[in-house]
C-alpha positions, -999 to 999 in steps of 0.1 A, spaced: -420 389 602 -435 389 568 -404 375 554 -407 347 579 -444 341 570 -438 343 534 -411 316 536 -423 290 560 -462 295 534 -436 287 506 -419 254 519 -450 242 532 -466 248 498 -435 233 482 -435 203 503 -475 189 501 -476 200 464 -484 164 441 -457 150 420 -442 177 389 -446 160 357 -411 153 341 -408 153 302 -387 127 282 -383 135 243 -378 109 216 -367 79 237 -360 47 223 -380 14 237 -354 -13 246 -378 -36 269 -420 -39 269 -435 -59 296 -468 -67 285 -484 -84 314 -473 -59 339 -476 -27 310 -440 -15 322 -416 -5 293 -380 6 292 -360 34 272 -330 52 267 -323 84 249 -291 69 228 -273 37 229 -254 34 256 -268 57 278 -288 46 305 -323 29 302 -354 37 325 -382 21 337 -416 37 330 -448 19 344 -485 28 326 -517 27 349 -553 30 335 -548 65 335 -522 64 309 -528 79 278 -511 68 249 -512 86 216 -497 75 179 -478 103 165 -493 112 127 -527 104 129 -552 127 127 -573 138 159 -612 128 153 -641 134 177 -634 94 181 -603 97 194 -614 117 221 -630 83 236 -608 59 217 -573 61 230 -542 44 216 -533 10 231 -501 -9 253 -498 -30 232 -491 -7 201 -457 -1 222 -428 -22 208 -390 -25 211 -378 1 189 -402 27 184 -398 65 194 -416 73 223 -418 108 241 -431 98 278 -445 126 303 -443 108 339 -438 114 376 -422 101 404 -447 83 425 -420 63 453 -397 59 431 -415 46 404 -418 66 371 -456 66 364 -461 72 326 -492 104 325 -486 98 282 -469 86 258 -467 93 221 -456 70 196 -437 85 163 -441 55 135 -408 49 113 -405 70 83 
């Protein structure tokens, strides 16, 4: 009975729990919308490219620069997000959507 109890607890846990966060490492930007601040990326070329969409909750972050106590209010822009860059995106799947949580941006060397 405890088995029972401990499995129907688990897939009703697993079931109403929010959106995991999904993690995707040094992607390449192929497409910026800036009116609708929706980008897309691929890993490599020729490999698929995804949509990500931004919200006001997005946090976007330029790889190298050092953290200040300023930063901590100031926060990176969209519109520092350009076709080519290398972008690592944390997101989650909100109806199909990929909702961006952050990005960071690594400048060219």
């Amino acid at each position: 009975m405890s088995k029972l109890l401990t499995a129907v607890a688990l897939a009703m846990f697993t079931t109403l729990s929010p959106a995991f966060a999904a993690f995707a490492p040094n992607r390449i930007v192929t497409a910026v919308d800036y009116v609708v601040k929706k980008f897309s990326c691929h890993a490599k070329p020729g490999e698929p490219s995804y949509t990500y969409k931004t919200t006001s909750k997005t946090k976007i972050r330029i790889g190298g620069k050092r953290v200040r106590l300023l930063y901590l209010w100031d926060r990176g822009n969209f519109s520092e997000i350009k076709v080519g860059e290398i972008i690592t995106v944390e997101y989650h799947i909100d109806g199909g959507d990929r909702v961006v949580d952050r990005v960071a941006i690594y400048p060219k060397k």
